[in-house]
mmCIF file of the N, C-alpha and C atoms, coordinates in Angstrom:
data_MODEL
# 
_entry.id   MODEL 
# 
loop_
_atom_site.group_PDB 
_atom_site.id 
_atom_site.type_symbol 
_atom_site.label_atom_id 
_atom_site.label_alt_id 
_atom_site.label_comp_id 
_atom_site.label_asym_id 
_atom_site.label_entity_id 
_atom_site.label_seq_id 
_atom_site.pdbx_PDB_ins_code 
_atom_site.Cartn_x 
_atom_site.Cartn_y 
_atom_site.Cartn_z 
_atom_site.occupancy 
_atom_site.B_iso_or_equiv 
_atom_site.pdbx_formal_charge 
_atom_site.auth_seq_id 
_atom_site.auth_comp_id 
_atom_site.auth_asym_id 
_atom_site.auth_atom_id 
_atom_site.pdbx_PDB_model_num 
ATOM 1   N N  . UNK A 1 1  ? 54.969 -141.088 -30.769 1.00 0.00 ? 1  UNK A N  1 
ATOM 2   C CA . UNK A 1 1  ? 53.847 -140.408 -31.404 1.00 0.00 ? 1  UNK A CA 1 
ATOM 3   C C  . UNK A 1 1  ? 52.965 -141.339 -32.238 1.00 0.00 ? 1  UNK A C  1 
ATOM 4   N N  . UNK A 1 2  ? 53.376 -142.637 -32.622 1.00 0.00 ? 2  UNK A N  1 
ATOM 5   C CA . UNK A 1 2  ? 52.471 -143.466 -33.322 1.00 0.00 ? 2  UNK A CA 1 
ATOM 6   C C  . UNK A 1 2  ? 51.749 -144.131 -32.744 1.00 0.00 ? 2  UNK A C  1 
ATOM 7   N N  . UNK A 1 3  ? 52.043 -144.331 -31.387 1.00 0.00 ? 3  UNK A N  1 
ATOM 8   C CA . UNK A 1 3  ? 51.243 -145.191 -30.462 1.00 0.00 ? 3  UNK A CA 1 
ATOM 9   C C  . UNK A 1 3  ? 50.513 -144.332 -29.686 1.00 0.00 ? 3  UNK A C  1 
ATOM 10  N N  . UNK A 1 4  ? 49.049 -144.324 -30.200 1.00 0.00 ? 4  UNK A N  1 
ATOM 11  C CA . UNK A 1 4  ? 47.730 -143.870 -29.254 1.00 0.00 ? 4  UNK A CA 1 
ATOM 12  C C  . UNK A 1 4  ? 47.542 -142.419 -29.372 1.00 0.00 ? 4  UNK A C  1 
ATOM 13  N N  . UNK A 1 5  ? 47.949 -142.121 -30.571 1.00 0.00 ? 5  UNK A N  1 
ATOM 14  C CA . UNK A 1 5  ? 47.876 -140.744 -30.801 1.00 0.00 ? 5  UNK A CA 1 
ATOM 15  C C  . UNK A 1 5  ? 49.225 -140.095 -30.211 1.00 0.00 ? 5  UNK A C  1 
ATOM 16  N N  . UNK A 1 6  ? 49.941 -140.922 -29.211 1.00 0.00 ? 6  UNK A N  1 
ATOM 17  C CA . UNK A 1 6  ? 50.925 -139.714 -29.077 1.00 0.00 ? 6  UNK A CA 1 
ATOM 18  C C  . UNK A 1 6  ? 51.436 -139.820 -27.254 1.00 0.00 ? 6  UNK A C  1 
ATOM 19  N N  . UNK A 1 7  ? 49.971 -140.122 -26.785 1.00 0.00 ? 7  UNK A N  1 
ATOM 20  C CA . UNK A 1 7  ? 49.867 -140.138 -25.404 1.00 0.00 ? 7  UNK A CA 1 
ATOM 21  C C  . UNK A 1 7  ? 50.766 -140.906 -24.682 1.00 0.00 ? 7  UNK A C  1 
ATOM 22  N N  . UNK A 1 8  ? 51.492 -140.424 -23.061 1.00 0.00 ? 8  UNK A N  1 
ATOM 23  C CA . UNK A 1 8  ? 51.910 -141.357 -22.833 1.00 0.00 ? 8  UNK A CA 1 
ATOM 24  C C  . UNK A 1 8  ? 51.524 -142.713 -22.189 1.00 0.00 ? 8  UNK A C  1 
ATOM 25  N N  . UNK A 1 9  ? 52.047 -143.831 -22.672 1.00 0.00 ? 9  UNK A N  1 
ATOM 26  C CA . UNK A 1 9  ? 51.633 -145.688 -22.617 1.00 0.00 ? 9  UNK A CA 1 
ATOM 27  C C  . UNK A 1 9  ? 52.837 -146.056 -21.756 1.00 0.00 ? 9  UNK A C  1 
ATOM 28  N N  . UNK A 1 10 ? 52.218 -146.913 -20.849 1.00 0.00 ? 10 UNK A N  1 
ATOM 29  C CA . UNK A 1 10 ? 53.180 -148.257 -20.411 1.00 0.00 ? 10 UNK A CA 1 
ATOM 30  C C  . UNK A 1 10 ? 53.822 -148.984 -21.809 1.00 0.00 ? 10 UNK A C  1 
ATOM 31  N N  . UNK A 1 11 ? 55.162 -148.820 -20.812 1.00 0.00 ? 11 UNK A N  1 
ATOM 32  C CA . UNK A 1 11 ? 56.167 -149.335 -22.236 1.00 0.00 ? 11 UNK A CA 1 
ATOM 33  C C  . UNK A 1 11 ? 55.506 -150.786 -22.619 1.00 0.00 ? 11 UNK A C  1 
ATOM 34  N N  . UNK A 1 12 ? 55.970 -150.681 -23.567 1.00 0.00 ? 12 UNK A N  1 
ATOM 35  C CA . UNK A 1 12 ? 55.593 -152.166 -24.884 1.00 0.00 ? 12 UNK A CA 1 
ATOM 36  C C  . UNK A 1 12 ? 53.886 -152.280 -24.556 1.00 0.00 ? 12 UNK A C  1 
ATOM 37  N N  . UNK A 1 13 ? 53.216 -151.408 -24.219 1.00 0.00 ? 13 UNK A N  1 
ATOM 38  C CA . UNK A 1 13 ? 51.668 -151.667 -24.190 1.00 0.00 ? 13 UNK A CA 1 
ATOM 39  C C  . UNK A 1 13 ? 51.137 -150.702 -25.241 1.00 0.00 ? 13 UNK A C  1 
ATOM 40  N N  . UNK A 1 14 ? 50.002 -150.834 -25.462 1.00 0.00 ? 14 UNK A N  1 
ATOM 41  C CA . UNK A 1 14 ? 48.628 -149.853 -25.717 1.00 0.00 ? 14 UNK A CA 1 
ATOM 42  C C  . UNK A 1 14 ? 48.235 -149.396 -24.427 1.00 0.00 ? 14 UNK A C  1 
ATOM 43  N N  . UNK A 1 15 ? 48.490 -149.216 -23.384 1.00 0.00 ? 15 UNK A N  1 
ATOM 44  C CA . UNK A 1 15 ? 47.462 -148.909 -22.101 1.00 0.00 ? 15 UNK A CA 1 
ATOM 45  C C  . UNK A 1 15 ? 48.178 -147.165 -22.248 1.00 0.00 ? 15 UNK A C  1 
ATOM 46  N N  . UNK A 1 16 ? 47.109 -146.562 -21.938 1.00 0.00 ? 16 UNK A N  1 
ATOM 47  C CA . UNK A 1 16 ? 47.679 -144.987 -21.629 1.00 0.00 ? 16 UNK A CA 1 
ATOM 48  C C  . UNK A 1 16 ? 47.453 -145.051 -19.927 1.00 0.00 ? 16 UNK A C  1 
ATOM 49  N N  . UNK A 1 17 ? 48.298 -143.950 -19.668 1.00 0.00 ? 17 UNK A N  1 
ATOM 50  C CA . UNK A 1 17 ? 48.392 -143.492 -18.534 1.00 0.00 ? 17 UNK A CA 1 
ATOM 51  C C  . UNK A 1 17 ? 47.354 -142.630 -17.900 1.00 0.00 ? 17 UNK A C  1 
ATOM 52  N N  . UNK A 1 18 ? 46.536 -142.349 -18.957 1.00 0.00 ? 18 UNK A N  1 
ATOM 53  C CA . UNK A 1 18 ? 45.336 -141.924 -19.091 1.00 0.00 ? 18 UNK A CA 1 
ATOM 54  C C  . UNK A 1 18 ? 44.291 -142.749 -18.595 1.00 0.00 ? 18 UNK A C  1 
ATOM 55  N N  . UNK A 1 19 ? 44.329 -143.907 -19.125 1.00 0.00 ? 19 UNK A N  1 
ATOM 56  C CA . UNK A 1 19 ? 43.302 -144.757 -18.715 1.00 0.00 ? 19 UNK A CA 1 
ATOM 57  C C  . UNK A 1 19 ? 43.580 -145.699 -17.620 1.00 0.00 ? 19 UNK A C  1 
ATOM 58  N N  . UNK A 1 20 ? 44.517 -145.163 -16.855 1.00 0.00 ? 20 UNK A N  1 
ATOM 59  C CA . UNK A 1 20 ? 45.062 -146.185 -15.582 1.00 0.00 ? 20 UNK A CA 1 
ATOM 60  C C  . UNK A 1 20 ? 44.440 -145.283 -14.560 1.00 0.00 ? 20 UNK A C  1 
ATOM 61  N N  . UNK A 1 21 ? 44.833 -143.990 -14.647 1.00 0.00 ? 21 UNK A N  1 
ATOM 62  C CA . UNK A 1 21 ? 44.104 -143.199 -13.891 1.00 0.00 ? 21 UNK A CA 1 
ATOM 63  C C  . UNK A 1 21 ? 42.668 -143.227 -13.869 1.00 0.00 ? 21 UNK A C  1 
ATOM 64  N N  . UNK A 1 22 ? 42.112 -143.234 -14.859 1.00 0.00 ? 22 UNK A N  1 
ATOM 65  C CA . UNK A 1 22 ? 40.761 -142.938 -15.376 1.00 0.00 ? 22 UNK A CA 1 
ATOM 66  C C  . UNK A 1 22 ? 40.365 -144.122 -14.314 1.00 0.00 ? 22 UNK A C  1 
ATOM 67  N N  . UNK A 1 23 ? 40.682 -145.559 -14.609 1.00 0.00 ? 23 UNK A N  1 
ATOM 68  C CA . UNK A 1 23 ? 40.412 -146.833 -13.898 1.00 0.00 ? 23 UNK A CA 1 
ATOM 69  C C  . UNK A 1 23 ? 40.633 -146.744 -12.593 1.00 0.00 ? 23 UNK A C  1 
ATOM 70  N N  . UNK A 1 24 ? 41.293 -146.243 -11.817 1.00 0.00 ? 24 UNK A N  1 
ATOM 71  C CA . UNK A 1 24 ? 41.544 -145.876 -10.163 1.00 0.00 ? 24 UNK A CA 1 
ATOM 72  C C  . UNK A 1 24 ? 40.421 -144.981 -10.046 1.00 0.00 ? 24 UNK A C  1 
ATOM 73  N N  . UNK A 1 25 ? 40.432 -143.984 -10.384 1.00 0.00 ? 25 UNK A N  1 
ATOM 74  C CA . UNK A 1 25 ? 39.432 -142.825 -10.427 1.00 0.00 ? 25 UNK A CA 1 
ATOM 75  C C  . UNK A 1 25 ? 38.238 -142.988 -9.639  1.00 0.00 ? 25 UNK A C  1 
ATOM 76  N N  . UNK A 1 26 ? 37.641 -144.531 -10.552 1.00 0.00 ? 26 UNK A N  1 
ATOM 77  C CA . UNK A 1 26 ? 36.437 -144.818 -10.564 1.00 0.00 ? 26 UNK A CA 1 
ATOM 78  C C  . UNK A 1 26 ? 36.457 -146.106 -9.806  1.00 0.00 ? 26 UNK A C  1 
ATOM 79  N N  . UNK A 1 27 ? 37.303 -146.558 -8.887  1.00 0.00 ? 27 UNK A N  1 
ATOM 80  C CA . UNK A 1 27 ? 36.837 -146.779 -7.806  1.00 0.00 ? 27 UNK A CA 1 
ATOM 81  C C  . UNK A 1 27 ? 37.750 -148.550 -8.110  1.00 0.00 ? 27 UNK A C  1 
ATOM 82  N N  . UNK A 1 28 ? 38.584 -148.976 -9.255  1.00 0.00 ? 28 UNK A N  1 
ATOM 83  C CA . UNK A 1 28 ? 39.419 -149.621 -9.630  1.00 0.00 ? 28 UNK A CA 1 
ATOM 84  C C  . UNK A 1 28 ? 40.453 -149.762 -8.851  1.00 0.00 ? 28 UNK A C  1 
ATOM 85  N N  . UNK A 1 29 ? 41.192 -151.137 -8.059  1.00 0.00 ? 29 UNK A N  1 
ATOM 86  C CA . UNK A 1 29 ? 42.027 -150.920 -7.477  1.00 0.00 ? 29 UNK A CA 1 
ATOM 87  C C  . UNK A 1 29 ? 43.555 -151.625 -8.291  1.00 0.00 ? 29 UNK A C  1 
ATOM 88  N N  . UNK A 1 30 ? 44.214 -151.451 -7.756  1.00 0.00 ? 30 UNK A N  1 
ATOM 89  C CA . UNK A 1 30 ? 45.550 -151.915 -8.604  1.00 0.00 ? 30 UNK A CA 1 
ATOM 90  C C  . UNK A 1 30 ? 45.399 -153.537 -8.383  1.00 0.00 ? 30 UNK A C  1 
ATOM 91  N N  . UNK A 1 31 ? 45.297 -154.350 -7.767  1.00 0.00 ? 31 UNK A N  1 
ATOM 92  C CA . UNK A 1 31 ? 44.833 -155.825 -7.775  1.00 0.00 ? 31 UNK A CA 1 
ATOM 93  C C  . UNK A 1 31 ? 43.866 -156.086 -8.775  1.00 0.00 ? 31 UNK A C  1 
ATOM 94  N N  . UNK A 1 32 ? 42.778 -155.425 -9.031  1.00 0.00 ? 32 UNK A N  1 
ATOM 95  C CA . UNK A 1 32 ? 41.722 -155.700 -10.744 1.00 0.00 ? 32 UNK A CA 1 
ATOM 96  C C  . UNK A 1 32 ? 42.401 -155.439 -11.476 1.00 0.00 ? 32 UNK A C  1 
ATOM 97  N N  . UNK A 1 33 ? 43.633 -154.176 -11.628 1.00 0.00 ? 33 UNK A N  1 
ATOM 98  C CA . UNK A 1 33 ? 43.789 -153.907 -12.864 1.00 0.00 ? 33 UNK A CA 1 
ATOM 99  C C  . UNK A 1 33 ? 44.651 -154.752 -13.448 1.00 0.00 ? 33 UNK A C  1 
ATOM 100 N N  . UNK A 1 34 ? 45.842 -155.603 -12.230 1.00 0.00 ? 34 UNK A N  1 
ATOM 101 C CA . UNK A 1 34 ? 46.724 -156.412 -12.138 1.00 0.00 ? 34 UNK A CA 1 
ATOM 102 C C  . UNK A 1 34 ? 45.917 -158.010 -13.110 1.00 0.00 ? 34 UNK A C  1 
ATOM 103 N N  . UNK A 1 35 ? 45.089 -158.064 -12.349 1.00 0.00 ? 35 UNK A N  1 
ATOM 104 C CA . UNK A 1 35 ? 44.139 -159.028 -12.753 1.00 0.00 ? 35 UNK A CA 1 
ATOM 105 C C  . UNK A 1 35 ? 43.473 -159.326 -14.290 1.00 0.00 ? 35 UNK A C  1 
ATOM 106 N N  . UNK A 1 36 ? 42.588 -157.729 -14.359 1.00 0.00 ? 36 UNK A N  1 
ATOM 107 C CA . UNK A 1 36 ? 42.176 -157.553 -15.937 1.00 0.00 ? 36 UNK A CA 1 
ATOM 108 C C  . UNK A 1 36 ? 43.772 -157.246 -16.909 1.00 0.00 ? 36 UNK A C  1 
ATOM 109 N N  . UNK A 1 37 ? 44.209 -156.948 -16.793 1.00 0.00 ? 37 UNK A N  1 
ATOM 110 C CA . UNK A 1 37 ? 45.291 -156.492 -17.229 1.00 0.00 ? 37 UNK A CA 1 
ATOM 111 C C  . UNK A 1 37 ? 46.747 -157.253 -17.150 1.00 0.00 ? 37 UNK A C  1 
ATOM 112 N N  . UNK A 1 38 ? 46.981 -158.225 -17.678 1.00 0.00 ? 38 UNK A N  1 
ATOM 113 C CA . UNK A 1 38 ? 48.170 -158.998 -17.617 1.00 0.00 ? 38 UNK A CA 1 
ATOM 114 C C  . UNK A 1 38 ? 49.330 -158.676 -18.094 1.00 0.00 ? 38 UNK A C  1 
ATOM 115 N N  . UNK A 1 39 ? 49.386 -157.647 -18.933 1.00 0.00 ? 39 UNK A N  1 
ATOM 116 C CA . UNK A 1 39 ? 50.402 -157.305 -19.412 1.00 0.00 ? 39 UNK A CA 1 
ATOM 117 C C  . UNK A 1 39 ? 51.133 -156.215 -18.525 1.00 0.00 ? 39 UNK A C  1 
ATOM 118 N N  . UNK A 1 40 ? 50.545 -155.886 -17.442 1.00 0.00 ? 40 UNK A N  1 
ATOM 119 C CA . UNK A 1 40 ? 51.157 -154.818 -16.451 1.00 0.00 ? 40 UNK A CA 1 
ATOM 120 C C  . UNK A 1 40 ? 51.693 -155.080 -14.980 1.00 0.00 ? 40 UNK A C  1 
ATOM 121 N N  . UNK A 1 41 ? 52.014 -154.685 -14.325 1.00 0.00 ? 41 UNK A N  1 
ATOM 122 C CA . UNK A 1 41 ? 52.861 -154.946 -13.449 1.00 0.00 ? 41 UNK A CA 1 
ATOM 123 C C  . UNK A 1 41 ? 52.574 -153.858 -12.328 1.00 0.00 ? 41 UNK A C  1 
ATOM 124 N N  . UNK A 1 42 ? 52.858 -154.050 -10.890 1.00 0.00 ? 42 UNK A N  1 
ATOM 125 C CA . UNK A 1 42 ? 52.832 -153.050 -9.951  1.00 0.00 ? 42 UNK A CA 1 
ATOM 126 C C  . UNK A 1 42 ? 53.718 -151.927 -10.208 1.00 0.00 ? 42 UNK A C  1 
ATOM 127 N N  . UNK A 1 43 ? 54.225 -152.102 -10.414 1.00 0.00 ? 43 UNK A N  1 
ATOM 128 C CA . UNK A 1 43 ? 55.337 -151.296 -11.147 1.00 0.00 ? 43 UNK A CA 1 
ATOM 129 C C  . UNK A 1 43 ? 55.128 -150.297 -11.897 1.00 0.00 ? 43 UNK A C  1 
ATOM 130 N N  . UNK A 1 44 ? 54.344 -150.677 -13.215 1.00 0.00 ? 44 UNK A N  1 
ATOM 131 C CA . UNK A 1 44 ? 54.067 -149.897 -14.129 1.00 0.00 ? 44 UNK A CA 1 
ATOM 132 C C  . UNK A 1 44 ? 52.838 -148.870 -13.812 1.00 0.00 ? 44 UNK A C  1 
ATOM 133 N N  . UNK A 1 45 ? 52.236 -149.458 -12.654 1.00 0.00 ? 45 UNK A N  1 
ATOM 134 C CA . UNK A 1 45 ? 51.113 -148.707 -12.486 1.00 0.00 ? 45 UNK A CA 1 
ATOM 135 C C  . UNK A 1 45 ? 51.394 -147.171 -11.039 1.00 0.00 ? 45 UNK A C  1 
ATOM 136 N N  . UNK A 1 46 ? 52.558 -147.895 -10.196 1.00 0.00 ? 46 UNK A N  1 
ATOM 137 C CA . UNK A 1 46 ? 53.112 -146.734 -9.827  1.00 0.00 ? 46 UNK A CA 1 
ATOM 138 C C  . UNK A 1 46 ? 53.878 -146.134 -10.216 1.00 0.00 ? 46 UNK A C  1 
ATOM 139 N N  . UNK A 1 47 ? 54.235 -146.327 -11.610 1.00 0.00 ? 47 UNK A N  1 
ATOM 140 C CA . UNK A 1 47 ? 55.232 -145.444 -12.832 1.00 0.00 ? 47 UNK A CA 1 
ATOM 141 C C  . UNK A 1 47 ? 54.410 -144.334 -13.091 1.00 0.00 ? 47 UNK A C  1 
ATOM 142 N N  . UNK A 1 48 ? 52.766 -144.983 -13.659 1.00 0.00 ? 48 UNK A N  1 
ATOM 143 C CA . UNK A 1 48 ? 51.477 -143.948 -14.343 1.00 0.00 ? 48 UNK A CA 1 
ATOM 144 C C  . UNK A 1 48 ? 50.982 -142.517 -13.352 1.00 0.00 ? 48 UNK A C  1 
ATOM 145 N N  . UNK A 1 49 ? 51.107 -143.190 -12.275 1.00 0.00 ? 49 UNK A N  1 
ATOM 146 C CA . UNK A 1 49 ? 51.054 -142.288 -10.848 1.00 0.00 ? 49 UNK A CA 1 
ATOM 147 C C  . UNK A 1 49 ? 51.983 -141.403 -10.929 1.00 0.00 ? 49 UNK A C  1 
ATOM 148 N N  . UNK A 1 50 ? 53.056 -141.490 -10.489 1.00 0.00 ? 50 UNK A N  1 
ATOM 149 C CA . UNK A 1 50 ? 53.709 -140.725 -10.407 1.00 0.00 ? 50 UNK A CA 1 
ATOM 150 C C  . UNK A 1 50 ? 54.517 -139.980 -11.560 1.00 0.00 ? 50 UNK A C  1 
ATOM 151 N N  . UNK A 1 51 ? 54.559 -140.462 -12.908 1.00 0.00 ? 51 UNK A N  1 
ATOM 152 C CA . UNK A 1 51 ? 54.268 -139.660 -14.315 1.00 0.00 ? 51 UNK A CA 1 
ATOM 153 C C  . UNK A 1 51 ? 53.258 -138.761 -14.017 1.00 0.00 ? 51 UNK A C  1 
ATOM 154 N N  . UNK A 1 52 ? 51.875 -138.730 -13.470 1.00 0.00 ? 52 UNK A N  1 
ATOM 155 C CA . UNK A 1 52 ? 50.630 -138.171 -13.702 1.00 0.00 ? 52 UNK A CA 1 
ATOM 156 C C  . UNK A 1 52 ? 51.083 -136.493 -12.384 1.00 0.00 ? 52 UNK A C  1 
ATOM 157 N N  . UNK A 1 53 ? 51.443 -137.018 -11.258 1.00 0.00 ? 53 UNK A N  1 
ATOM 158 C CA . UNK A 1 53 ? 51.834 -136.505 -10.353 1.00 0.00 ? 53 UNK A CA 1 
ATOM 159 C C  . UNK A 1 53 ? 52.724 -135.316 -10.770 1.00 0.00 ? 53 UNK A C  1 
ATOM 160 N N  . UNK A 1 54 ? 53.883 -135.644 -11.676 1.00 0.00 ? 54 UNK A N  1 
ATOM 161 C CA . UNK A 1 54 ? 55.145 -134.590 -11.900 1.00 0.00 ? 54 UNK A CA 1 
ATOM 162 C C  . UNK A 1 54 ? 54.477 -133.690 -13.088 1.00 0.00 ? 54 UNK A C  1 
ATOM 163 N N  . UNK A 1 55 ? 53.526 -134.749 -13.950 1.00 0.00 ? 55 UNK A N  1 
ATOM 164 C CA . UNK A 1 55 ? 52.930 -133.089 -15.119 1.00 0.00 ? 55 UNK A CA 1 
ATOM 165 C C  . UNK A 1 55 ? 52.288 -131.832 -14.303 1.00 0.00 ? 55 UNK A C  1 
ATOM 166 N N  . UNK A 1 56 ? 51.755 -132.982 -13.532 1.00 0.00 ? 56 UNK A N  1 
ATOM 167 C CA . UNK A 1 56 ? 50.583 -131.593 -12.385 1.00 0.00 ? 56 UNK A CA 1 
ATOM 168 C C  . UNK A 1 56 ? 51.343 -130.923 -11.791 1.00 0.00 ? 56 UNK A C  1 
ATOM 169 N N  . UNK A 1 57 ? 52.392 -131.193 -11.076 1.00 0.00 ? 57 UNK A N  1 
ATOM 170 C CA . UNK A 1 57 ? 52.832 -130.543 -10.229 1.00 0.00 ? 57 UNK A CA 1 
ATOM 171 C C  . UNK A 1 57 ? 54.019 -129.550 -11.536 1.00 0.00 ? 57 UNK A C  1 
ATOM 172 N N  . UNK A 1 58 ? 53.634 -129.273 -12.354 1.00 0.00 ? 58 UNK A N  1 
ATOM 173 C CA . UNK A 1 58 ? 54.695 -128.513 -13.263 1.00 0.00 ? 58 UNK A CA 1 
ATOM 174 C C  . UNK A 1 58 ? 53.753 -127.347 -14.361 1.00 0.00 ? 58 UNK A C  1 
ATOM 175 N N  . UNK A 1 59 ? 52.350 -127.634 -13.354 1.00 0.00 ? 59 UNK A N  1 
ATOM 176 C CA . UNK A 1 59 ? 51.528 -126.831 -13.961 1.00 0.00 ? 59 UNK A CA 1 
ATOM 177 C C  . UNK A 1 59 ? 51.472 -125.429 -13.790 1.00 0.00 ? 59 UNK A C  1 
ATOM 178 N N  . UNK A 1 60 ? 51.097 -124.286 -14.146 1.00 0.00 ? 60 UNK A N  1 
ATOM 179 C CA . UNK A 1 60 ? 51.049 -123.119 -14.324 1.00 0.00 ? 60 UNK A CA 1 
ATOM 180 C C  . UNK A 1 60 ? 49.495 -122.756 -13.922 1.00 0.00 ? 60 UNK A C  1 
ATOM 181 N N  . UNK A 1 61 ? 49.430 -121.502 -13.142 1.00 0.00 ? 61 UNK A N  1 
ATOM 182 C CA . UNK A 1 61 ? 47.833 -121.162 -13.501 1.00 0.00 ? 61 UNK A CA 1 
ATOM 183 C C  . UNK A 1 61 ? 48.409 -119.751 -13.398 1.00 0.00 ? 61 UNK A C  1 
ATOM 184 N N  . UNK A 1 62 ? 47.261 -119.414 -14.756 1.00 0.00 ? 62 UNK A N  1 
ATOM 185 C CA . UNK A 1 62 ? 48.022 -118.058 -14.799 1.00 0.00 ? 62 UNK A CA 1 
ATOM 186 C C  . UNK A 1 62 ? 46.887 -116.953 -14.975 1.00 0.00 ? 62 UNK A C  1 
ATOM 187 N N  . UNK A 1 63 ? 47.138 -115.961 -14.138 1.00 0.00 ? 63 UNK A N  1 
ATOM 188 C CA . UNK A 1 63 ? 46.122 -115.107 -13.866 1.00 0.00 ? 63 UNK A CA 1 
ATOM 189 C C  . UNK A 1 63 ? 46.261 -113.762 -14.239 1.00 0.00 ? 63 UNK A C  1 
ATOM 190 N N  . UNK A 1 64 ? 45.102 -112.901 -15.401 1.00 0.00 ? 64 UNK A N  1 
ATOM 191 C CA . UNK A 1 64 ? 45.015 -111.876 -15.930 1.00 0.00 ? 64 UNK A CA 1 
ATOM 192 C C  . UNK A 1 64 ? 44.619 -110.767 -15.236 1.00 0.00 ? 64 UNK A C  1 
# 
């Protein structure tokens, strides 16, 4: 909870999982981010994926 408001981060980083997505999103591939981003790993970035994958898929829509 002290790191980044709370959100979840690649371990021992500041990067949210938030903004890994956000960076693919927009057209970012995992080789730039590998690149801009040294502190991360292939690894960590199909960790963010599939973290992102299991909230969604545990979502609710709920209808009145």
């Amino acid at each position: 909870p002290d790191i980044m408001l709370g959100k979840p981060v690649i371990k021992n980083t500041r990067i949210t999982v938030e903004f890994l997505i956000k960076k693919l999103s927009e057209g970012m591939d995992i080789n730039e981010l590998l690149k801009e981003y040294s502190s991360l790993d292939r690894d960590d970035i199909l960790a963010a994926l599939a973290y992102s994958a299991d909230v969604i898929s545990k979502e609710e829509i709920l209808v009145s």
